[in-house]
MIDREN-291373 format. One record per residue (C-alpha): x, y, z; residue number from 1; residue in one letter. Coordinates in nm, 4 decimals. Layout:
VODREN         px         py         pz   pos   code
VODREN          X          Y          Z   NUM      a
...
***
This chain:
VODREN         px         py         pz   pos   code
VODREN     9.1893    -2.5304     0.8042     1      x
VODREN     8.9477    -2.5607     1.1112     2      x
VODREN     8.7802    -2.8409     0.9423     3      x
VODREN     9.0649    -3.0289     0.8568     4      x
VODREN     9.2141    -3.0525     1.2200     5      x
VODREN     8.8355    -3.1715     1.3190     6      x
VODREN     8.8486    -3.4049     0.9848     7      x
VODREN     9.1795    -3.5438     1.2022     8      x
VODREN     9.0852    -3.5524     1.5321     9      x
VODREN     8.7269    -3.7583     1.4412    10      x
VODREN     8.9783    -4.0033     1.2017    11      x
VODREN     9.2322    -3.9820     1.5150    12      x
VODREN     8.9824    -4.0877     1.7564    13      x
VODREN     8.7889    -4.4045     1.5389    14      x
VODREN     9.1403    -4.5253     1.4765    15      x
VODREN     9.2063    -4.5242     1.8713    16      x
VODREN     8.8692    -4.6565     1.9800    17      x
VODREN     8.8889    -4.9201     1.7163    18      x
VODREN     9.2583    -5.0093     1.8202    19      x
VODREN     9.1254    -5.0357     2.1579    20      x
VODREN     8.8558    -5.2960     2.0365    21      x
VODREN     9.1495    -5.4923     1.9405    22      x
VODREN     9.2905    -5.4720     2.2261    23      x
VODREN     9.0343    -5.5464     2.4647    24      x
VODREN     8.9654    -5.8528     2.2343    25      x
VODREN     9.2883    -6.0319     2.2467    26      x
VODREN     9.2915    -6.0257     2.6426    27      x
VODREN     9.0400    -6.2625     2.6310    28      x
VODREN     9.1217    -6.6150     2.6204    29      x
VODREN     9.1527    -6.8058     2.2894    30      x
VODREN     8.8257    -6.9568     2.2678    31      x
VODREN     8.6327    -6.6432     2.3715    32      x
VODREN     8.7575    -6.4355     2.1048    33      x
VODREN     8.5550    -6.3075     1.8713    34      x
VODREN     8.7805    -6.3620     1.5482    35      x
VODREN     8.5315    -6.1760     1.3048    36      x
VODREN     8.5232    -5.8609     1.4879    37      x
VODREN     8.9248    -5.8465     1.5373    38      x
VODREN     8.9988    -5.9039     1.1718    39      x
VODREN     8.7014    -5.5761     1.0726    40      x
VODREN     8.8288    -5.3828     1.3621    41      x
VODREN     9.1554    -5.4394     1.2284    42      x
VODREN     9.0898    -5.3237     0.8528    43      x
VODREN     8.8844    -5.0304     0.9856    44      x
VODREN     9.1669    -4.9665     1.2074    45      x
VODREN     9.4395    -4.9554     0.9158    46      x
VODREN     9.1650    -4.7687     0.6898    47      x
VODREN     9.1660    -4.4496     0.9596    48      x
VODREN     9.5329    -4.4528     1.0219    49      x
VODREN     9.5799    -4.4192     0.6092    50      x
VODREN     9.7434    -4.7652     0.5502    51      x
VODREN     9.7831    -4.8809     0.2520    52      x
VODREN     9.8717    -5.2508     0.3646    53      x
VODREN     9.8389    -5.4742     0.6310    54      x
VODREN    10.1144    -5.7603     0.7172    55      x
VODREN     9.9817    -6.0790     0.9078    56      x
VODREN    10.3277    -6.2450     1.0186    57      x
VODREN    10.3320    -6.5588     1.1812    58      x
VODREN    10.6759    -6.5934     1.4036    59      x
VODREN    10.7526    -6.9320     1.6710    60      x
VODREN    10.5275    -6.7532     1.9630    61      x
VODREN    10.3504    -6.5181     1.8499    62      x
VODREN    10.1897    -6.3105     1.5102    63      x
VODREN    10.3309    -5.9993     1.4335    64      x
VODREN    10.0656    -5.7376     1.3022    65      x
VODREN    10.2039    -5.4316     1.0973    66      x
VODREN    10.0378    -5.1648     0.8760    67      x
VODREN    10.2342    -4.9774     0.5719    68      x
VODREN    10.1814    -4.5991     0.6447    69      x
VODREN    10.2799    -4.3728     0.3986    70      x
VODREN    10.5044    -4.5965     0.2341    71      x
VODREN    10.7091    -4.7326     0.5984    72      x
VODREN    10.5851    -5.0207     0.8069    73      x
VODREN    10.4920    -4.9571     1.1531    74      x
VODREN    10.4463    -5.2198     1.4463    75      x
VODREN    10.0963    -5.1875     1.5481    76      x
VODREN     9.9976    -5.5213     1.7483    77      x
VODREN    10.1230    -5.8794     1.8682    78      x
VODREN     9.8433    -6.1717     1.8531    79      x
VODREN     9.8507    -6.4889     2.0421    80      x
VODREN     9.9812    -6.7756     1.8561    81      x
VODREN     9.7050    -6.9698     1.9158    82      x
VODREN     9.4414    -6.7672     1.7207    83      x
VODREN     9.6620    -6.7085     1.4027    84      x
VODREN     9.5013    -7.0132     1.2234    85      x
VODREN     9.1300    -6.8609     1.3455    86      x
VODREN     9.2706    -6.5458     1.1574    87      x
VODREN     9.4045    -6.6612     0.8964    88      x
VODREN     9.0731    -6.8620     0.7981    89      x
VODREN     8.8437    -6.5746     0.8452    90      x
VODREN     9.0535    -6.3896     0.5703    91      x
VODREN     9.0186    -6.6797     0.3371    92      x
VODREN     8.6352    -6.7036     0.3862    93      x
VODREN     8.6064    -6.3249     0.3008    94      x
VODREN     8.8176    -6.4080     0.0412    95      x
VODREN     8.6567    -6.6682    -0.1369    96      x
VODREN     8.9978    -6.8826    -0.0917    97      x
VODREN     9.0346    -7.2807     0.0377    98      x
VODREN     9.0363    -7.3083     0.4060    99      x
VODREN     9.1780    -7.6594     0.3453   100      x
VODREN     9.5257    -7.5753     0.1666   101      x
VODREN     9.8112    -7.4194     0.3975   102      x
VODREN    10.1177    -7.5451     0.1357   103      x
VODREN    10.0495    -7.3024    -0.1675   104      x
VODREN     9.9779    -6.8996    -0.2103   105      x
VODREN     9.6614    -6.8087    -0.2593   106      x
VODREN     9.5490    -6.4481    -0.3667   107      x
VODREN     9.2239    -6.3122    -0.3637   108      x
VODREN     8.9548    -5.9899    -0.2800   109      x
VODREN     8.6741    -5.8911    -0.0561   110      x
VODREN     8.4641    -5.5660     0.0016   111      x
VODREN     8.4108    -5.4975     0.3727   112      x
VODREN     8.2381    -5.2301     0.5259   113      x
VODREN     8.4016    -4.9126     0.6672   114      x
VODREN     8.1708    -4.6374     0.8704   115      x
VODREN     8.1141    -4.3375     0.6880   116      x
VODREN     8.2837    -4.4423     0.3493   117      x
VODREN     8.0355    -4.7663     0.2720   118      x
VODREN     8.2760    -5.0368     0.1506   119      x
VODREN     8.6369    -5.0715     0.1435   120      x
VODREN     8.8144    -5.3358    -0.1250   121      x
VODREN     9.0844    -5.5304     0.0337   122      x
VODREN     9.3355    -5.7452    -0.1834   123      x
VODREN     9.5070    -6.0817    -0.0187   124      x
VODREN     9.8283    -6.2404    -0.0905   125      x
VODREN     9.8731    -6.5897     0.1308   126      x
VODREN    10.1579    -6.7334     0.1455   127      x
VODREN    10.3166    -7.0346     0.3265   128      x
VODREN    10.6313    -6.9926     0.5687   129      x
VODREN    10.8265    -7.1653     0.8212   130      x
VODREN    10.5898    -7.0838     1.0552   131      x
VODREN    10.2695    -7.0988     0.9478   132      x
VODREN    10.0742    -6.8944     0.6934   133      x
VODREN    10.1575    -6.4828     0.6199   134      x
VODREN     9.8968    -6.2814     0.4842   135      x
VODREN     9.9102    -5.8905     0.3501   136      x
VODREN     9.6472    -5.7495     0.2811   137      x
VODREN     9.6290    -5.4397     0.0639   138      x
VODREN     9.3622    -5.1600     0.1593   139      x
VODREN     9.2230    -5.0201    -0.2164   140      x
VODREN     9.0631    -4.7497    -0.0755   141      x
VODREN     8.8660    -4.4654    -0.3307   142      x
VODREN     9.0338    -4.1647    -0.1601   143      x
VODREN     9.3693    -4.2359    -0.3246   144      x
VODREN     9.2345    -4.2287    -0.6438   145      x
VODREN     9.3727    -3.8503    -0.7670   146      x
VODREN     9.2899    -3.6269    -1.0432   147      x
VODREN     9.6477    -3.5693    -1.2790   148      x
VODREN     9.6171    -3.1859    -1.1005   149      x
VODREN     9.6234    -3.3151    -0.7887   150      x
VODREN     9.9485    -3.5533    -0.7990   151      x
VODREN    10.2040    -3.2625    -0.7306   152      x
VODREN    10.3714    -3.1575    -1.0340   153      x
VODREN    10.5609    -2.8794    -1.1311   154      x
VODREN    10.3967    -2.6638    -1.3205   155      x
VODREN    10.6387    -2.6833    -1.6844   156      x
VODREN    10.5947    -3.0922    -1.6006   157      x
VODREN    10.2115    -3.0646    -1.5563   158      x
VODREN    10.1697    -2.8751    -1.8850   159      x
VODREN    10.4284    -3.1436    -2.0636   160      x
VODREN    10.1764    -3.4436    -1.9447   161      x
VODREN     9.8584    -3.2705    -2.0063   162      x
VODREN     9.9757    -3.1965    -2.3391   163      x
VODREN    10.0513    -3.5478    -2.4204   164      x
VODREN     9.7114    -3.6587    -2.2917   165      x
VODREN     9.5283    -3.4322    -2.5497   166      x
VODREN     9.7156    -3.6444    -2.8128   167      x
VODREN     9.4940    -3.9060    -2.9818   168      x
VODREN     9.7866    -4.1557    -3.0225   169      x
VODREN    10.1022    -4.2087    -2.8922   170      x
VODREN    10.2631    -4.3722    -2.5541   171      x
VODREN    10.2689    -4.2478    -2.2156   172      x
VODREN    10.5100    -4.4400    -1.9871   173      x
VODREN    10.4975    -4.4230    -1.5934   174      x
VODREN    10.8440    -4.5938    -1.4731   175      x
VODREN    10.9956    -4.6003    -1.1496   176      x
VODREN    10.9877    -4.9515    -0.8887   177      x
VODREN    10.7229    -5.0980    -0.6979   178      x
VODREN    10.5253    -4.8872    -0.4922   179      x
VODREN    10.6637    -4.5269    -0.6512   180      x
VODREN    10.2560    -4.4538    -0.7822   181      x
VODREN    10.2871    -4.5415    -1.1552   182      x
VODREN     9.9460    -4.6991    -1.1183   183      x
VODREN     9.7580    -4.3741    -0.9583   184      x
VODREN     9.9362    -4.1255    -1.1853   185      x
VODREN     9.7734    -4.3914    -1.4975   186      x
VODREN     9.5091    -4.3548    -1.3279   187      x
VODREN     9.4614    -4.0024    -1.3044   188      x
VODREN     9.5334    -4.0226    -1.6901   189      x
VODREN     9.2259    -4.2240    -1.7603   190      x
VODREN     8.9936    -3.9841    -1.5256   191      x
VODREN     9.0941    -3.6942    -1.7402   192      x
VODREN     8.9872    -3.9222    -2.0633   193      x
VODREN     8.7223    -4.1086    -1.9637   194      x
VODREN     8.4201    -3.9783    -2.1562   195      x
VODREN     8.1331    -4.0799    -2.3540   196      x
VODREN     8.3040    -4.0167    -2.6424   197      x
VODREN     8.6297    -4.2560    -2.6387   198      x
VODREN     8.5946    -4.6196    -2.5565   199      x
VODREN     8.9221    -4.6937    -2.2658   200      x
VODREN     8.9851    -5.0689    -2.2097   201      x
VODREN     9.2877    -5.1442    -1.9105   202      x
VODREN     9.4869    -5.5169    -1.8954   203      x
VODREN     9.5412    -5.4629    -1.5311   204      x
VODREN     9.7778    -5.7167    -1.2764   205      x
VODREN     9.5414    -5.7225    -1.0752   206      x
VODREN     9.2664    -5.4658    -1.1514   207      x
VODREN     9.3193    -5.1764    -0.8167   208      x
VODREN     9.0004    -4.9956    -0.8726   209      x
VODREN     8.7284    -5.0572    -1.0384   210      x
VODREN     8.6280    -4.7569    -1.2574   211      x
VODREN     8.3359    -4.6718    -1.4460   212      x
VODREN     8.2921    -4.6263    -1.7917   213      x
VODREN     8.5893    -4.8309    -1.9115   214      x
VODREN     8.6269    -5.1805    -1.9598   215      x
VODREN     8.8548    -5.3390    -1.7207   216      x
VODREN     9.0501    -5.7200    -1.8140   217      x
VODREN     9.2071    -5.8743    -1.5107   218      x
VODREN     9.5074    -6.0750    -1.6370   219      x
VODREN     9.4897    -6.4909    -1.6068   220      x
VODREN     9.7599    -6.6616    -1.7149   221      x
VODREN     9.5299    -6.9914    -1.5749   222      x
VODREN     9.2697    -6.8745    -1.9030   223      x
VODREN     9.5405    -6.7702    -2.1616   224      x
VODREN     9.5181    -6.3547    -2.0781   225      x
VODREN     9.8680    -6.2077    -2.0180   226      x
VODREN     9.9287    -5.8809    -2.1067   227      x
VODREN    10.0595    -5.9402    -2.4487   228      x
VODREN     9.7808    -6.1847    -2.5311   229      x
VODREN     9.5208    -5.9306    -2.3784   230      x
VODREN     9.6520    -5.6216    -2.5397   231      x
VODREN     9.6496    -5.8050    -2.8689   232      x
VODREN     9.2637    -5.9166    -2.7739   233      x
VODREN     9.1873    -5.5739    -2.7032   234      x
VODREN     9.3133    -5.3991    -3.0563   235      x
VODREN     9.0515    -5.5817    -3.2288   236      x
VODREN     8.7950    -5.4463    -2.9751   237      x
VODREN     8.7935    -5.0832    -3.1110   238      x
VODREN     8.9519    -4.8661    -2.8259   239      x
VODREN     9.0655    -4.5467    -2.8404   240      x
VODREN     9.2737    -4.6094    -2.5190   241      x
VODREN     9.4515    -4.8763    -2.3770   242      x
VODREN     9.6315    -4.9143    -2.0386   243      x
VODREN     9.8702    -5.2013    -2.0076   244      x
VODREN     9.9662    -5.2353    -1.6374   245      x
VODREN    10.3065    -5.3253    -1.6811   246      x
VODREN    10.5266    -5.3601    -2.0536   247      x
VODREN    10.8022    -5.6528    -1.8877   248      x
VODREN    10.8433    -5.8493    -2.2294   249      x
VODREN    10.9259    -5.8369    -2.5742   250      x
VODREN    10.6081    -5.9219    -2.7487   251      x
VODREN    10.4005    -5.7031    -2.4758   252      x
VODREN    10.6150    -5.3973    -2.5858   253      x
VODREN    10.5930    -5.4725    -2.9793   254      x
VODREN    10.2410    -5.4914    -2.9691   255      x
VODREN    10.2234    -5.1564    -2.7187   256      x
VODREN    10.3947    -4.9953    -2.9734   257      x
VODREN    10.2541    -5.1393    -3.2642   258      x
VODREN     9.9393    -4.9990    -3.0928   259      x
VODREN    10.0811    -4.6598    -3.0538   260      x
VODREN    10.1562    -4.6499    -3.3990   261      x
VODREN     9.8187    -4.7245    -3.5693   262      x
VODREN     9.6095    -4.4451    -3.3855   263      x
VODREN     9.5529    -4.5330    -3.0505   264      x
VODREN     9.6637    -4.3865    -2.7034   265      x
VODREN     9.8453    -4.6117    -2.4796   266      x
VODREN     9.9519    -4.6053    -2.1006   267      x
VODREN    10.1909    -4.8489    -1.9212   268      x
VODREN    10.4433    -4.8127    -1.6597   269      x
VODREN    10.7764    -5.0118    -1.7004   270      x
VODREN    11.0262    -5.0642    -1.4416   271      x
VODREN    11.3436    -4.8280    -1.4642   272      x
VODREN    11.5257    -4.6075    -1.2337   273      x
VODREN    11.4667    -4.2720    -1.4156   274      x
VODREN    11.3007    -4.1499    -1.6872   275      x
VODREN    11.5802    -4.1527    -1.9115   276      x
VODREN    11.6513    -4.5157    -1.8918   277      x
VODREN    11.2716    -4.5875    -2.0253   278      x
VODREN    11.4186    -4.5506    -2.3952   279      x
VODREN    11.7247    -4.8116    -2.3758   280      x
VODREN    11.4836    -5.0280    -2.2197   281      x
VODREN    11.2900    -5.0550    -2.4935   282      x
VODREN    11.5404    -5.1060    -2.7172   283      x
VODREN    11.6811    -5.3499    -2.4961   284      x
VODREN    11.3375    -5.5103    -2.5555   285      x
VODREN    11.3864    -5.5333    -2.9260   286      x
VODREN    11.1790    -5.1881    -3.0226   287      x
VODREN    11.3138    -5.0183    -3.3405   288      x
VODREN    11.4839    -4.7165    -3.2642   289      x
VODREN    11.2408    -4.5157    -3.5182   290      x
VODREN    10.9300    -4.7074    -3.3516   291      x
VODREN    11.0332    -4.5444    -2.9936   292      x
VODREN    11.0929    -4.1997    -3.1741   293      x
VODREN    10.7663    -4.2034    -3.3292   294      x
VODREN    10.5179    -4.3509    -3.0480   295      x
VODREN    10.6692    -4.2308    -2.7319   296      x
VODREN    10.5022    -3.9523    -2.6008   297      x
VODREN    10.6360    -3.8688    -2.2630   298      x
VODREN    10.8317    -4.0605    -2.0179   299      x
VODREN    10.7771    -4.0003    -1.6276   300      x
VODREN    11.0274    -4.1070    -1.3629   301      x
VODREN    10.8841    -4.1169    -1.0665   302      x
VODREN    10.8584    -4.1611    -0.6729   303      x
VODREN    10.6485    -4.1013    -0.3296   304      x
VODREN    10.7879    -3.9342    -0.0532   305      x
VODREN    10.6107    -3.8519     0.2917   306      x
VODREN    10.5113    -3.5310     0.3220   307      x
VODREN    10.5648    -3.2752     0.6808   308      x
VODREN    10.2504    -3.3076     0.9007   309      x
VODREN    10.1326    -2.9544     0.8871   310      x
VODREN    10.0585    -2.9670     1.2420   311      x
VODREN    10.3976    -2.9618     1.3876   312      x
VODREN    10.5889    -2.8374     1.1099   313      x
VODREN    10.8622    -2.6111     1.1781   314      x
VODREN    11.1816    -2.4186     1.0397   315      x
VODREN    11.5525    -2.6077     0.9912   316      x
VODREN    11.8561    -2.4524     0.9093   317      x
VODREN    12.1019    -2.6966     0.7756   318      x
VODREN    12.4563    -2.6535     0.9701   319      x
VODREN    12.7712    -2.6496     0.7399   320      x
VODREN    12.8324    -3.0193     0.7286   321      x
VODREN    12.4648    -3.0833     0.6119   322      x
VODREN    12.4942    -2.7957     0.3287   323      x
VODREN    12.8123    -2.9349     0.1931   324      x
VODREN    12.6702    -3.2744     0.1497   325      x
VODREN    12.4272    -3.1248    -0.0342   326      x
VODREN    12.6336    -2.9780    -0.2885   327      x
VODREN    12.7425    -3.3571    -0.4120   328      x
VODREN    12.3880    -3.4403    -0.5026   329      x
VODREN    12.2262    -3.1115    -0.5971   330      x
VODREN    12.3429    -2.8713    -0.9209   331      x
VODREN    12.5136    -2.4962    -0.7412   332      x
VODREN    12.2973    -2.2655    -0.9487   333      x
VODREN    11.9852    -2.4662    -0.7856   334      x
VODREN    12.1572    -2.5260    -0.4180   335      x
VODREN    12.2594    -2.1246    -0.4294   336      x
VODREN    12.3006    -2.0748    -0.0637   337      x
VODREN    11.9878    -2.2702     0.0744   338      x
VODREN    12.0012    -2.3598     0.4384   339      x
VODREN    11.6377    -2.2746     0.5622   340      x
VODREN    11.4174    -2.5954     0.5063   341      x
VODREN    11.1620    -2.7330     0.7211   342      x
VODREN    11.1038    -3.0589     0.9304   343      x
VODREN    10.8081    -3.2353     1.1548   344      x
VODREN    10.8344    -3.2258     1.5617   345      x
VODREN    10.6242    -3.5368     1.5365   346      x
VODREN    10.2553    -3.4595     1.7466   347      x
VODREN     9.9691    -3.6656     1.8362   348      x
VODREN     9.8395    -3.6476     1.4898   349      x
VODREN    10.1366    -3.7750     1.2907   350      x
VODREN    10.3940    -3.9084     1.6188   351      x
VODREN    10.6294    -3.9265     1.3211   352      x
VODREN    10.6922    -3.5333     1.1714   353      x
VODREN    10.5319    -3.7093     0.8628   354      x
VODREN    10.1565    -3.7392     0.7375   355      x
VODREN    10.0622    -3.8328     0.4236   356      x
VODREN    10.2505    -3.8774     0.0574   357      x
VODREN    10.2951    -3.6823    -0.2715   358      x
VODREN    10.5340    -3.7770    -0.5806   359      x
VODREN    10.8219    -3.6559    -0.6484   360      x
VODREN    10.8486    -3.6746    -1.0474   361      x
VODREN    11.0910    -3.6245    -1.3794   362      x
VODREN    10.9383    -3.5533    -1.6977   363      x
VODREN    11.1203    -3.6712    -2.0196   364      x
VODREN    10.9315    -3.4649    -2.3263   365      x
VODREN    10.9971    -3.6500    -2.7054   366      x
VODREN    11.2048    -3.3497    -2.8494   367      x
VODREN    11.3269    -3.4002    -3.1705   368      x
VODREN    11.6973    -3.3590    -3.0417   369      x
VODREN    11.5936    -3.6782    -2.8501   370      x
VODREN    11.4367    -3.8652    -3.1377   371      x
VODREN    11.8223    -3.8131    -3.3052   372      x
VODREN    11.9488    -3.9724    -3.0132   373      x
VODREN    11.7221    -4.2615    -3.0017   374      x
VODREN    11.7673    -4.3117    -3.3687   375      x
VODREN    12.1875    -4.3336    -3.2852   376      x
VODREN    12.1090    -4.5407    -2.9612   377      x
VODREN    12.2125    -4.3063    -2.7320   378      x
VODREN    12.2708    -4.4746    -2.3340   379      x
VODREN    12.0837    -4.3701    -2.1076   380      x
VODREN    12.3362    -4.0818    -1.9888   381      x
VODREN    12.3757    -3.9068    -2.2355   382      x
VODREN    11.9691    -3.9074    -2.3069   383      x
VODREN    11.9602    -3.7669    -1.9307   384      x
VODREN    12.1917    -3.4928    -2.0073   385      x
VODREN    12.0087    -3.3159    -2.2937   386      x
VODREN    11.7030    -3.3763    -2.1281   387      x
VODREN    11.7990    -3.1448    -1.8634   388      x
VODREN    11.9506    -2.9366    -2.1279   389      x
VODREN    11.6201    -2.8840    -2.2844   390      x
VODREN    11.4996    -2.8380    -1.9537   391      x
VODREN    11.3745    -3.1652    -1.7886   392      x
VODREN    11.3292    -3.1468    -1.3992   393      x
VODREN    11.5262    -3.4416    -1.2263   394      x
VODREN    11.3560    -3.6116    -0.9893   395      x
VODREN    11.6024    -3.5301    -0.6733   396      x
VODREN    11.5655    -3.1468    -0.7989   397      x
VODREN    11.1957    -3.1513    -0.7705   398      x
VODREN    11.1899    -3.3022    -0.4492   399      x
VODREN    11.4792    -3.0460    -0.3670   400      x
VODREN    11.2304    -2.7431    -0.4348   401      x
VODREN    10.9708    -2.9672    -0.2393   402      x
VODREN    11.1788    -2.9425     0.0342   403      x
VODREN    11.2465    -2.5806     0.0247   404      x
VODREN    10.8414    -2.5471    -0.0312   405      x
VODREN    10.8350    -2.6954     0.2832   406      x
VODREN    10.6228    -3.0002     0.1722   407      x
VODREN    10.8318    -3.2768     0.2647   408      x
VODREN    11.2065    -3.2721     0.4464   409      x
VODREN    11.5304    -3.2747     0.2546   410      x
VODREN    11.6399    -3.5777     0.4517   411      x
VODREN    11.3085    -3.7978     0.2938   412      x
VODREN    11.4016    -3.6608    -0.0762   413      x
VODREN    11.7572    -3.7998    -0.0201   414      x
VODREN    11.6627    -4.0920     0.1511   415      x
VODREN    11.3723    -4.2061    -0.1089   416      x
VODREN    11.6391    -4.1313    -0.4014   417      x
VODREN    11.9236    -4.3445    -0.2677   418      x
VODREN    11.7132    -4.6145    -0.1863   419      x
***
């Protein structure tokens, strides 16, 4: 534990001395700033604080800076106007993009240097706006890459997973919106698989991290690879396991499943609310009921929620006001008479009560009650409902018993869900 608040106060104190770099810099005048060391301070800067993205946002006077920290964006610094072109152009020549075009988005990638860590990939999105050109730039940094033990789930949904993973065919489906960590649980997948003894090709939008021992396609609709046209490339490659980043279309999710069929493991994610809703969708996508019975594997619902800095974490007990509103949202034989939860004072290692991120996470098992239902076309309600029957953990319950772990706050479970 010693180590870790020394781990904290080292990552505390680069962050600050880096910040202050920035700082210092921008009180200089326009010409005398030194545009290549604000842009690496900044990334190193976002790095130590744990961002996972930065947002360059041009406004009439000024150029708002931002970072994304554990999943909320956070003011961090104002820039002159006048050097947001100078900034703007250093992150296209890291890049690799045109300096000469402001009217279109550009995207690209660049490895910088980070102390202690060696290099840092950083994604960029460019886009054109009213007032000049916004940039985000997403931090893809190695320490979020987890193993499937290490992503937080229950132990009855951990066993579920794991044994779908052992299976040699079949689908595994991550589901939940943008930003909920379908791509790190698939991820975490692939590290348990990847040996010398399987051959694991990903169609990735855009690849996130580059990982050895597989083969990785970057979709390019510009050279004729989209996901269907990819995945349909890679079946005559000989894999044993495919990820698909995303299954958004009808001939993408035929050929998933026709993939899934003939012997070979597949992972996607696909956007739905819950778990349960993963199965309609695919029949909304024009999948045989008896295709989704036979291939699908496991379904997870899922979704990140900030976890209580352990530094300042202390006891709440919910007055009677807060407990009854509980009692719409959470089943009485789990609620029972649960006040005592926990909550963040906020310190000079979080400022928030918050530090850091784990998944909150519903696991929908292929029973063969479930296969009957697919097979009738059940709605996604009633596919819910004997899930949890059979014993499926919703997502609000599991970050409810979060909660009362004292891992994250009952107010960030509710607020994540509803959003």
């Amino acid at each position: 534990m010693a180590s870790e608040k020394i781990a904290e106060s080292k990552t505390e104190s680069k962050t600050n001395n880096l910040g202050t770099l920035i700082e210092k810099e921008l009180k200089g005048k326009p010409g005398e700033i030194s545009i290549i060391r604000v842009v690496d301070a900044l990334i190193g800067h976002a790095f130590n604080a744990r961002a996972s993205d930065i947002h360059i946002a041009p406004e009439e006077n000024k150029v708002r800076v931002r970072l994304r920290i554990d999943g909320v964006l956070n003011d961090i610094f104002v820039f002159p106007k006048d050097i947001q072109s100078e900034i703007i152009t250093r992150i296209k020549v890291l890049s690799g993009l045109r300096t000469d075009e402001h009217q279109a988005a550009q995207d690209g990638r660049f490895k910088i240097p980070v102390e202690e860590v060696g290099y840092v990939d950083v994604r960029v999105s460019i886009a054109p706006t009213y007032y000049g050109e916004n940039a985000v730039l997403r931090i893809l940094s190695e320490r979020t890459q987890l193993f499937l033990k290490d992503l937080g789930f229950s132990e009855r949904d951990f066993k579920i997973v794991e044994k779908a993973v052992k299976k040699p065919y079949g689908m595994i489906l991550a589901t939940g919106p943008t930003g909920s960590g379908k791509t790190t649980t698939l991820y975490s997948v692939i590290k348990e698989l990847n040996t010398k003894e399987v051959s694991i090709i990903t169609i990735e939008d855009p690849i996130e991290y580059s990982i050895g021992g597989i083969d990785q396609i970057q979709v390019n609709p510009q050279t004729g690879i989209t996901f269907a046209k990819g995945l349909r490339s890679v079946l005559r490659q000989d894999p044993n396991i495919i990820m698909v980043g995303e299954i958004r279309d009808e001939e993408t999710a035929g050929i998933a499943v026709n993939a899934a069929l003939t012997g070979h493991l597949l992972l996607s994610t696909i956007h739905t609310n819950d778990a349960a809703t993963t199965l309609p969708r695919l029949l909304d996508m024009g999948i045989e009921p008896f295709l989704i019975a036979s291939t699908v594997n496991v379904a997870i619902g899922q979704r990140l929620i900030r976890k209580i800095c352990s530094n300042c974490q202390v006891k709440k007990v919910l007055n009677d006001i807060e407990y009854e509103s509980l009692k719409e949202v959470i089943r009485p034989e789990l609620l029972g008479n649960h006040r005592e939860f926990f909550e963040g004072k906020g310190c000079n290692i979080c400022e928030d009560g918050y530090e850091g991120r784990v998944g909150i996470y519903e696991v929908l098992e292929m029973t063969e009650t479930l296969r009957e239902l697919i097979m009738k076309r059940a709605n996604s309600s009633v596919i819910a409902e004997t899930a949890i029957k059979e014993g499926m953990t919703t997502m609000m319950e599991d970050g409810f018993k979060k909660a009362l772990a004292g891992i994250t706050t009952i107010e960030e479970v509710l607020r994540i869900i509803h959003e």
